[in-house]
LUMVO-583692 format. One record per residue (C-alpha): residue number from 1; z, x, y. Coordinates in steps of 0.25 Angstrom, whole numbers, plus 2048, in hexadecimal, padded with zeros to 3 digits. Layout:
BEGIN
resi: NUM, z: Z, x: X, y: Y .
...
This chain:
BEGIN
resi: 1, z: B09, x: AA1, y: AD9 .
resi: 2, z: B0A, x: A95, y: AD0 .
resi: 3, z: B02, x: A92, y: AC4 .
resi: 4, z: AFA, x: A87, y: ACA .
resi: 5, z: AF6, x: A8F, y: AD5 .
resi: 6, z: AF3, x: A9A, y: ACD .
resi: 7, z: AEA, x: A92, y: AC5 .
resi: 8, z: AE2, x: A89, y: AD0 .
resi: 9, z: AE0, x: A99, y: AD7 .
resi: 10, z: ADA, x: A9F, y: ACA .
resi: 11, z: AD1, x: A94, y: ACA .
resi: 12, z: ACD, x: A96, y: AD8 .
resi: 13, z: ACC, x: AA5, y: AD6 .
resi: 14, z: AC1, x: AA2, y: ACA .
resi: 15, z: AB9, x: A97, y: AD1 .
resi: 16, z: AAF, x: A97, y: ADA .
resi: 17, z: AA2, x: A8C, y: ADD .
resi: 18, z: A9A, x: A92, y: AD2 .
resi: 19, z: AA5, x: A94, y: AC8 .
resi: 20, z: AB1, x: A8B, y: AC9 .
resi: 21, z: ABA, x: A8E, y: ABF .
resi: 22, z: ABF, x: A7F, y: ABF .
resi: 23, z: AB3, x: A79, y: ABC .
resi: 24, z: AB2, x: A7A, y: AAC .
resi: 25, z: AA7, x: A73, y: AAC .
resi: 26, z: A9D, x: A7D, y: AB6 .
resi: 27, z: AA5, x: A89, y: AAC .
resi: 28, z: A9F, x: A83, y: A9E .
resi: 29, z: A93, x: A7B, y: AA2 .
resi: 30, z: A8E, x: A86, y: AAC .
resi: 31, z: A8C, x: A7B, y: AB6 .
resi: 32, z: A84, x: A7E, y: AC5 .
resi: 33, z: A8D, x: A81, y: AD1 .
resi: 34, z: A8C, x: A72, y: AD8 .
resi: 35, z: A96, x: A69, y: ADE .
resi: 36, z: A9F, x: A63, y: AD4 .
resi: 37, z: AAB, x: A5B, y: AD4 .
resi: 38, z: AB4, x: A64, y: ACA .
resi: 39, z: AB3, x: A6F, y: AD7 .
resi: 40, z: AB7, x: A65, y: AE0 .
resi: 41, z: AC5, x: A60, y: AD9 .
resi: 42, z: AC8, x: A6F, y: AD7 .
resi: 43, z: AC5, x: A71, y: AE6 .
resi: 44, z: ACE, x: A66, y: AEA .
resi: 45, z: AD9, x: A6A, y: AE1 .
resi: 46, z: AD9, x: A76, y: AE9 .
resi: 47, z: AD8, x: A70, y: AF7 .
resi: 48, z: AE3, x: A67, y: AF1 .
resi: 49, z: AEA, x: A76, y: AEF .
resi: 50, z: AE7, x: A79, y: AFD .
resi: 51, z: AED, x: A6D, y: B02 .
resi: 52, z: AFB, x: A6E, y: AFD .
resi: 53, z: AFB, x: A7D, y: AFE .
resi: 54, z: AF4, x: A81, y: B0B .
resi: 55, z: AED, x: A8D, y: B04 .
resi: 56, z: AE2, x: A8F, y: B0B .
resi: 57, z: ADC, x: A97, y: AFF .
resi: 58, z: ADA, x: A8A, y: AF7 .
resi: 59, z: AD3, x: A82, y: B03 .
resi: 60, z: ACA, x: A8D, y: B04 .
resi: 61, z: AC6, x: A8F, y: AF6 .
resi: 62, z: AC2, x: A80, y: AF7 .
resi: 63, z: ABB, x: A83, y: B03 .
resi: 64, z: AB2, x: A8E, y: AFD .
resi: 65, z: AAF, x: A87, y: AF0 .
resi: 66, z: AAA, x: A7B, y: AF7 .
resi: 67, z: AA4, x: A82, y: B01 .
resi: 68, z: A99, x: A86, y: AF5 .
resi: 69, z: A95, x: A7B, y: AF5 .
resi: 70, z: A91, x: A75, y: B02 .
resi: 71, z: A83, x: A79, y: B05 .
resi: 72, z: A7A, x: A78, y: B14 .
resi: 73, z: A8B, x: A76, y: B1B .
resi: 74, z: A8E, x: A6D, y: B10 .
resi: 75, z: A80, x: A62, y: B12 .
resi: 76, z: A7E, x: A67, y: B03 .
resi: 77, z: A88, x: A68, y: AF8 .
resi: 78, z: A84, x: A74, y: AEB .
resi: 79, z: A80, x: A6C, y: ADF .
resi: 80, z: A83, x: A5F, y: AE7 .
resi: 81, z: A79, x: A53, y: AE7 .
resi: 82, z: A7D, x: A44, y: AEE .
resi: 83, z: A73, x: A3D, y: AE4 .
resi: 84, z: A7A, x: A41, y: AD8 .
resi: 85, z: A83, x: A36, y: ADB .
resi: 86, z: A90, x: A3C, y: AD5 .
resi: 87, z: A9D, x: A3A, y: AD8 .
resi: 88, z: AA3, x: A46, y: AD4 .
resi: 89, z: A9B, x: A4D, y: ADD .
resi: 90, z: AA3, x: A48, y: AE8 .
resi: 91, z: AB1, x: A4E, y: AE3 .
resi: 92, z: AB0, x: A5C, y: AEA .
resi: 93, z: AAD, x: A55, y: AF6 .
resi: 94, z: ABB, x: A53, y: AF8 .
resi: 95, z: ABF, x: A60, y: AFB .
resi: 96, z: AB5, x: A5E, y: B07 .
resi: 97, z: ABC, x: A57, y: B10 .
resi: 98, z: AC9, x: A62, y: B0F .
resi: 99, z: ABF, x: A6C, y: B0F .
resi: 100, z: ABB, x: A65, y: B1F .
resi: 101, z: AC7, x: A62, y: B25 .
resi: 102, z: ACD, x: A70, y: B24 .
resi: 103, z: AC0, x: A78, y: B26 .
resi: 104, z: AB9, x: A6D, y: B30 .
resi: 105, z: AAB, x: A72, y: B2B .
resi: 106, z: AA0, x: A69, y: B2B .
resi: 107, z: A9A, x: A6E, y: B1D .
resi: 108, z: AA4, x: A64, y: B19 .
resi: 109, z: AA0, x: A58, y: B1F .
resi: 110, z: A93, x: A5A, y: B1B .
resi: 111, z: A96, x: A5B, y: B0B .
resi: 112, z: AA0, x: A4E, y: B0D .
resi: 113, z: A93, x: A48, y: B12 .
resi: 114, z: A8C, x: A4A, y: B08 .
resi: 115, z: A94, x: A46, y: AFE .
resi: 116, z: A97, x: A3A, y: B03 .
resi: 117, z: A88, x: A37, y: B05 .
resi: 118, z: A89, x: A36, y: AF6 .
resi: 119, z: A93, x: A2B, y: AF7 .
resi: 120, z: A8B, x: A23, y: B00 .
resi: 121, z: A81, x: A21, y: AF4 .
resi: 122, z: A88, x: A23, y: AE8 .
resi: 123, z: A84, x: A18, y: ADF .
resi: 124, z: A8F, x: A0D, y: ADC .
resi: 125, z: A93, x: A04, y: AD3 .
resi: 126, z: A93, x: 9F4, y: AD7 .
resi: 127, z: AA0, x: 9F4, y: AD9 .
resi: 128, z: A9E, x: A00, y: AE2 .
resi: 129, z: AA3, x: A0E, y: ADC .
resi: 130, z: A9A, x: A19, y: ADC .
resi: 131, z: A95, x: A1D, y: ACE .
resi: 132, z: A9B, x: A2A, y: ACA .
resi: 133, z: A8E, x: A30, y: AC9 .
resi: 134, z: A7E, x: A2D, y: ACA .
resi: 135, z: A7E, x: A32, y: ABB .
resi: 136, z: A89, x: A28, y: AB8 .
resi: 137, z: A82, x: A1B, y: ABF .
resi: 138, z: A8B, x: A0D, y: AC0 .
resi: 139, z: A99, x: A16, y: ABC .
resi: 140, z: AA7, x: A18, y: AC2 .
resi: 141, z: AAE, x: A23, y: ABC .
resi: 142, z: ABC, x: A27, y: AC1 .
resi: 143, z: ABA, x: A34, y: AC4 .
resi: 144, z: AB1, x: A2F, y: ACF .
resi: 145, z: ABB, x: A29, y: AD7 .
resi: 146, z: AC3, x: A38, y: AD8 .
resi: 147, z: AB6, x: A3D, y: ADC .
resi: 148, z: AB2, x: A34, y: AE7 .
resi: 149, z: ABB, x: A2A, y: AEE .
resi: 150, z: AC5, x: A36, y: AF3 .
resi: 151, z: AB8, x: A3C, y: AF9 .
resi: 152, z: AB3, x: A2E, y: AFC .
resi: 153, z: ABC, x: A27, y: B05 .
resi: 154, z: ABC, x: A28, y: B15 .
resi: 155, z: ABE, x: A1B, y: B1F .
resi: 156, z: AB1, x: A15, y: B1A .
resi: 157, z: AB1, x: A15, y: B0D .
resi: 158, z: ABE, x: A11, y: B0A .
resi: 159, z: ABE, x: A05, y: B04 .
resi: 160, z: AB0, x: A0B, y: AFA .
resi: 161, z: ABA, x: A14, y: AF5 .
resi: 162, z: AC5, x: A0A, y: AF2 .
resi: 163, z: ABC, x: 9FF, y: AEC .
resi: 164, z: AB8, x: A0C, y: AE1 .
resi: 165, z: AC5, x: A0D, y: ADF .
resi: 166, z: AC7, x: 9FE, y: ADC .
resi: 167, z: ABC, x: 9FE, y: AD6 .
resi: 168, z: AC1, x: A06, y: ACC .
resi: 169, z: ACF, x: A01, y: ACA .
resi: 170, z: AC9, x: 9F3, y: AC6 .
resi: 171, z: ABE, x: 9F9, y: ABB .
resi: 172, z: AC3, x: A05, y: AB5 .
resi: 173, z: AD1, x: A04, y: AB5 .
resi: 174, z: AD8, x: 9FF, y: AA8 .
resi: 175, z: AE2, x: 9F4, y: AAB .
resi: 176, z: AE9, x: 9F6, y: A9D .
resi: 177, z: AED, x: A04, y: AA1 .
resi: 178, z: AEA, x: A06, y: AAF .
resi: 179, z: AE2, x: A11, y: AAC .
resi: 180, z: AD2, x: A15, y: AB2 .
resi: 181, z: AC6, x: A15, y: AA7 .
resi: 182, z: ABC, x: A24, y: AAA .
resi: 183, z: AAF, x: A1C, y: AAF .
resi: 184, z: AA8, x: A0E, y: AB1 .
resi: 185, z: A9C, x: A0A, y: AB0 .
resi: 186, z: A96, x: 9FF, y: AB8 .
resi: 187, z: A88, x: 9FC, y: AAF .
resi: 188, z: A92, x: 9FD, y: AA2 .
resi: 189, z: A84, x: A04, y: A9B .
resi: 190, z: A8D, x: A12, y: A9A .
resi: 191, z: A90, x: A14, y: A8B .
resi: 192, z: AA0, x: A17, y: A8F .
resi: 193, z: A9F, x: A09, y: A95 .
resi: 194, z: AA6, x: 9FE, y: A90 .
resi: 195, z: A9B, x: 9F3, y: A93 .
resi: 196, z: AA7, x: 9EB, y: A98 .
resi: 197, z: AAD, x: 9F1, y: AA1 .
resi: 198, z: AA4, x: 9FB, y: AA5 .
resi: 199, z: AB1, x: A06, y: AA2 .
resi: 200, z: AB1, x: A14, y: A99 .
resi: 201, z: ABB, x: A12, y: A8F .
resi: 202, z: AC7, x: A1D, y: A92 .
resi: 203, z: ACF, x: A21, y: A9B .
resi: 204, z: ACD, x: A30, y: A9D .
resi: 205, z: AD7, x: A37, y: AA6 .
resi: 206, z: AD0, x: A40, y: AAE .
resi: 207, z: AC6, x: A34, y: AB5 .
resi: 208, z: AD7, x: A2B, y: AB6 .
resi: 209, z: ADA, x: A3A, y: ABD .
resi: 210, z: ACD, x: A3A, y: AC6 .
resi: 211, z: AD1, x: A2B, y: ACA .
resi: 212, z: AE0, x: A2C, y: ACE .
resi: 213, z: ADB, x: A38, y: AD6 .
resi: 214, z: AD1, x: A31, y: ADC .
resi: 215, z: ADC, x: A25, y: ADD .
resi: 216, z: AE6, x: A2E, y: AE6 .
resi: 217, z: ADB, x: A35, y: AEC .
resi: 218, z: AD4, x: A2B, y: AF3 .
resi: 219, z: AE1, x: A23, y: AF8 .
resi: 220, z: AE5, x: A30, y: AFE .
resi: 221, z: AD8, x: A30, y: B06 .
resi: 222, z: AD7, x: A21, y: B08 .
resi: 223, z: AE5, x: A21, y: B0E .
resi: 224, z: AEE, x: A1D, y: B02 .
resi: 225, z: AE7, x: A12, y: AFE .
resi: 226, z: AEF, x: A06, y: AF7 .
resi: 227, z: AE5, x: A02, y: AED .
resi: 228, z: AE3, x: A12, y: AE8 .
resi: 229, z: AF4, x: A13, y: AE9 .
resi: 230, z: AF3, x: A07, y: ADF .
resi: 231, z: AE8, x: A0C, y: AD6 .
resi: 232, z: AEE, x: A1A, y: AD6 .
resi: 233, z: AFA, x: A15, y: AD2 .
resi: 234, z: AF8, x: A0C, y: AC8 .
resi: 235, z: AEF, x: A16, y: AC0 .
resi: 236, z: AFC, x: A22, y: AC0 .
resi: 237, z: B04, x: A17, y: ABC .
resi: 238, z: AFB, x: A13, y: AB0 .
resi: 239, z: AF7, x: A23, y: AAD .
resi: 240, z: B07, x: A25, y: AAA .
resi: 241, z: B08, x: A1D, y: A9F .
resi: 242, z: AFD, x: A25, y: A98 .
resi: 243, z: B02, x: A32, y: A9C .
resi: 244, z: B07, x: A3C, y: A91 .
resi: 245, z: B15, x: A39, y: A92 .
resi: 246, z: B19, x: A49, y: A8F .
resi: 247, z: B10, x: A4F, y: A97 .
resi: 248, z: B0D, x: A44, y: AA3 .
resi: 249, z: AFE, x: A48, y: AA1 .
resi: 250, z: AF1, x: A3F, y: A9D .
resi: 251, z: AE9, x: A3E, y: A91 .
resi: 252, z: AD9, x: A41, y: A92 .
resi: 253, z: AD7, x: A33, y: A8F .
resi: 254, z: AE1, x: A2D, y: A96 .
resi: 255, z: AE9, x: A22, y: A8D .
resi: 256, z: AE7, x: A29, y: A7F .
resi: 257, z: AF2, x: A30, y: A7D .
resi: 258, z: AF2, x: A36, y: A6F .
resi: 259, z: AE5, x: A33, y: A6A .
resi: 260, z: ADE, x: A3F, y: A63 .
resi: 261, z: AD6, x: A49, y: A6F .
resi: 262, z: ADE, x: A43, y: A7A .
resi: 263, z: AE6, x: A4E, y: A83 .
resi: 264, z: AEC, x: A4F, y: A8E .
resi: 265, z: AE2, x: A51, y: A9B .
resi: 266, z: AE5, x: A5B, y: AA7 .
resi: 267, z: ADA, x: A56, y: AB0 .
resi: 268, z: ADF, x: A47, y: AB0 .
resi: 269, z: AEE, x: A49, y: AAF .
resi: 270, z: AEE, x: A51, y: ABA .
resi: 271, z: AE4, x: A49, y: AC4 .
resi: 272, z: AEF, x: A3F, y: AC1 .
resi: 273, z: AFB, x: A48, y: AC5 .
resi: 274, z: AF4, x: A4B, y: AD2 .
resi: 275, z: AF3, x: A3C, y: AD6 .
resi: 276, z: B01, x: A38, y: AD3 .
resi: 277, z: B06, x: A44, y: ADB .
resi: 278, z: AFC, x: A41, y: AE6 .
resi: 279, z: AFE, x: A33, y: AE4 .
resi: 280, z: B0D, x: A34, y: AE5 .
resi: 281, z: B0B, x: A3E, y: AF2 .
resi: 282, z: B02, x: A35, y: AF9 .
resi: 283, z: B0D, x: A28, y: AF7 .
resi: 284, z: B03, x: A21, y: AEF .
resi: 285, z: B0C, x: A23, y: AE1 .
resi: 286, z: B1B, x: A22, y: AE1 .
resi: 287, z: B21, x: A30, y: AE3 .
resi: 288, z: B26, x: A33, y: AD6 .
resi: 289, z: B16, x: A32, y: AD0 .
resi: 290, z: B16, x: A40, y: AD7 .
resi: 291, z: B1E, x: A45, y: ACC .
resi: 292, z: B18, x: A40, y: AC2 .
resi: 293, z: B0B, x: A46, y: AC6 .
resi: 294, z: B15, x: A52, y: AC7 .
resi: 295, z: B18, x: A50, y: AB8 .
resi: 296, z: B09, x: A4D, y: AB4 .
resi: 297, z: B05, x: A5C, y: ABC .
resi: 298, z: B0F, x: A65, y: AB7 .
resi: 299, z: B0C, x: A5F, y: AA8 .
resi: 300, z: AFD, x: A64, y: AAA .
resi: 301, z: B02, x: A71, y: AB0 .
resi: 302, z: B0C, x: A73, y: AA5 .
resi: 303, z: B02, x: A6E, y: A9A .
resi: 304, z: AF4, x: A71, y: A9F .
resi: 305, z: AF4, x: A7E, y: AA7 .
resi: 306, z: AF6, x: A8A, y: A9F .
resi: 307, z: AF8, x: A99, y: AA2 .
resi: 308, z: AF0, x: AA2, y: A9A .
resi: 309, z: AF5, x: AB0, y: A95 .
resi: 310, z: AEA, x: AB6, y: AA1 .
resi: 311, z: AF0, x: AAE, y: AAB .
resi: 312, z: AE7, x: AA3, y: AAD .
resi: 313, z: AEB, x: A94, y: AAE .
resi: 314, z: AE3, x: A8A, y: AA4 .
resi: 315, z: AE5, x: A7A, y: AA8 .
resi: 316, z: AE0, x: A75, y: A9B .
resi: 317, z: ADB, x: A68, y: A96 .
resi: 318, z: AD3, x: A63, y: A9F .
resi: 319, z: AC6, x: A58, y: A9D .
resi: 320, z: ABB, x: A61, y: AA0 .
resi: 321, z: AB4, x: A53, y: AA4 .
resi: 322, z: AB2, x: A45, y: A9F .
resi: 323, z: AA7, x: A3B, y: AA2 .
resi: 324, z: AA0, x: A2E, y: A9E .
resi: 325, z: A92, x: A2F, y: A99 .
resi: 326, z: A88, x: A38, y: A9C .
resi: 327, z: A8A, x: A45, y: A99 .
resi: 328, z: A8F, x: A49, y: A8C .
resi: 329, z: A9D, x: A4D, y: A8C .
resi: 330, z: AA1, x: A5C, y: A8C .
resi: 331, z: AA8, x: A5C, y: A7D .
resi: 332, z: AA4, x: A59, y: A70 .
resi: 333, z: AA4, x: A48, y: A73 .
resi: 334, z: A97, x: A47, y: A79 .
resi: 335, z: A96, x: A39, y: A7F .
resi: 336, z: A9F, x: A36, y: A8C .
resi: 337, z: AA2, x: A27, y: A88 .
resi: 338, z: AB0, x: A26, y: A8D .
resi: 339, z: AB8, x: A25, y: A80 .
resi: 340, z: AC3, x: A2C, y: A7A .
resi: 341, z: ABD, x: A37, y: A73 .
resi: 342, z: AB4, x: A3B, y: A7F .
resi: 343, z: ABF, x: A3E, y: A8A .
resi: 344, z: AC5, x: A46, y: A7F .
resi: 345, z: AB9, x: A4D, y: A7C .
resi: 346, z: AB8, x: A53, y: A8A .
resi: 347, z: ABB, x: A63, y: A8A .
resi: 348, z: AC9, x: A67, y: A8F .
resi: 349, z: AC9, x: A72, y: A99 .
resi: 350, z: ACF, x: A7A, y: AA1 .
resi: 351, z: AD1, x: A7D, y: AAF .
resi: 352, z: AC7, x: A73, y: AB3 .
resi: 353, z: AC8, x: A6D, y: AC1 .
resi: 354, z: AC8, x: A5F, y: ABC .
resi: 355, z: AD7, x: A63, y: AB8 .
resi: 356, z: ADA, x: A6F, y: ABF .
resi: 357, z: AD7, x: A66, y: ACD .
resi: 358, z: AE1, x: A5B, y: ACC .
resi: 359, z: AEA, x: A65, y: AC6 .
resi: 360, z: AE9, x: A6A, y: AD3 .
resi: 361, z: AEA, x: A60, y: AD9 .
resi: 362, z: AF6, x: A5B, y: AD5 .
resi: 363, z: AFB, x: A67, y: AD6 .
resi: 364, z: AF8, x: A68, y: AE5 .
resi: 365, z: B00, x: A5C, y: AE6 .
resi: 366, z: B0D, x: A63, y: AE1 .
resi: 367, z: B0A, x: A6D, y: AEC .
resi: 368, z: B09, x: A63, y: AF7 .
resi: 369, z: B16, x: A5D, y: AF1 .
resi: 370, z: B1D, x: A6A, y: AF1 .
resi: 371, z: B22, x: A68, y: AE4 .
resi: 372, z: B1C, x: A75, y: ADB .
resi: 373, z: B26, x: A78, y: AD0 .
């Protein structure tokens, strides 16, 4: 068995609903058992693994864990309330609709319902994105974007979700570097707000990750969209140039290379490695990108993912979590005002799904290739 698959089974092994050892954030804060977006990259990694493997044992993992959750044939979700108006909320329903179309069961439908009632009422910026959350009135994040849109987008509602994309490629892009600033705020009140522009003042490599994923995606599901081609495109091409030139990886704040704090992120790099590879399989990149996502996911494995004298594999170095305003961040820089020294700030982790899923799912794109070393 291979060290990745032995490592994404040991992970399984320990985890269940109430205690996923993925989710770093339940472990130290000793967080309720609800619906939450961290589950839902993990168990999409894994359907991701069941896709290109055909083991059953992966698909109906994810079918259990989820499975928790839905509550009166899935009319109810555990820990799961439309109101709160938070769009990471929406992340685990993904897995939804696999979980549907190999199982048939209606409990399915029902949760995919309700979810989407949320989206119905979301509240919006004027130029039409949802906020990222109720708490986070008049904002766009990037992470958003991931969260929602791939969930989002059926024949009605196609061109809501392309206008959020555009929406964000004409604010928060940089057009010096081509890059994505983390969040926007509409009423430019937020402290991390420049009152100009409305933009946070980094670029942190998680939130680029969260949106290239969302990039690729959503043009997988709105047909191979030109305008998401484009965008996806554009924003790998620019990401190259601030890559660490020896290892192919990315910085947690993405263009400051060198500077005192800065390292080198495994949640980010490898949600970028995922949709180059995906990007490049799908025909929306040229095929040699493939390879260099090659390059940029067999860096993390050789850098980041670490056998221990008991066995154990450790993927090290992952942003526990990052945000703008609100709450306090997690380390011992307290304010989440979008500059330098709070990205750094954030704790460094590991085997947290925020890295290990797009690990895994850049991994599950070497399987589909049939190109494991």
């Amino acid at each position: 068995m291979n060290k990745i698959i032995k490592f994404v089974d040991g992970l399984m092994q320990k985890s269940t609903p109430t205690a996923p050892a993925w989710n770093i954030e339940h472990v130290l804060e000793g967080k309720e058992t609800k619906w939450n977006y961290i589950d839902g990259c993990m168990l999409k990694a894994i359907i991701d693994l069941y896709k290109a493997t055909g083991e059953r044992r992966y698909f109906d993992f994810a079918k259990d864990y989820v499975d928790f959750f839905l509550l009166e044939n899935g009319k109810k979700i555990l820990g799961y309330n439309v109101e709160d108006y938070n769009c990471d909320n929406i992340n685990m329903g993904k897995v939804l609709f696999d979980l549907h179309t190999v199982t048939g069961e209606e409990k399915y439908v029902n949760a995919i319902t309700l979810l989407g009632q949320q989206l119905q009422t979301q509240p919006r910026i004027k130029a039409g994105n949802f906020w990222h959350k109720k708490i986070y009135p008049h904002q766009v994040w990037l992470d958003g974007l991931y969260m929602v849109q791939p969930f989002y987008v059926n024949a009605d509602t196609c061109q809501d979700v392309l206008r959020q994309f555009i929406n964000v490629y004409e604010i928060m892009r940089c057009k010096e570097t081509g890059l994505y600033f983390h969040g926007y705020d509409e009423s430019r009140q937020m402290s991390w707000a420049d009152k100009m522009t409305g933009l946070s003042s980094n670029f942190w490599t998680r939130s680029v990750g969260w949106f290239s994923m969302a990039l690729v995606d959503t043009a997988e599901r709105l047909d191979a969209n030109e305008t998401l081609q484009k965008y996806l495109k554009e924003l790998m091409d620019a990401l190259h140039h601030v890559a660490d030139p020896e290892t192919k990886m990315f910085y947690q704040v993405t263009n400051k290379a060198g500077r005192d704090g800065n390292y080198l992120e495994t949640s980010g790099s490898c949600a970028i490695a995922y949709s180059l590879m995906k990007g490049a399989r799908l025909g929306y990149l040229p095929p040699s990108y493939f390879d260099y996502g090659r390059e940029i996911f067999d860096s993390v494995a050789q850098h980041k993912l670490i056998i221990g004298d008991d066995g154990d594999f450790t993927l090290k170095d992952i942003c526990l979590v990052a945000g703008l305003g609100g709450m306090p961040g997690k380390g011992d820089y307290q304010p989440r005002d979008g500059t330098y020294e709070y990205y750094i700030s954030e704790p460094r982790v590991d085997n947290d799904a925020k890295g290990v899923a797009p690990f895994l799912f850049a991994y599950a794109e070497i399987l589909r290739k049939g190109s494991v070393k």
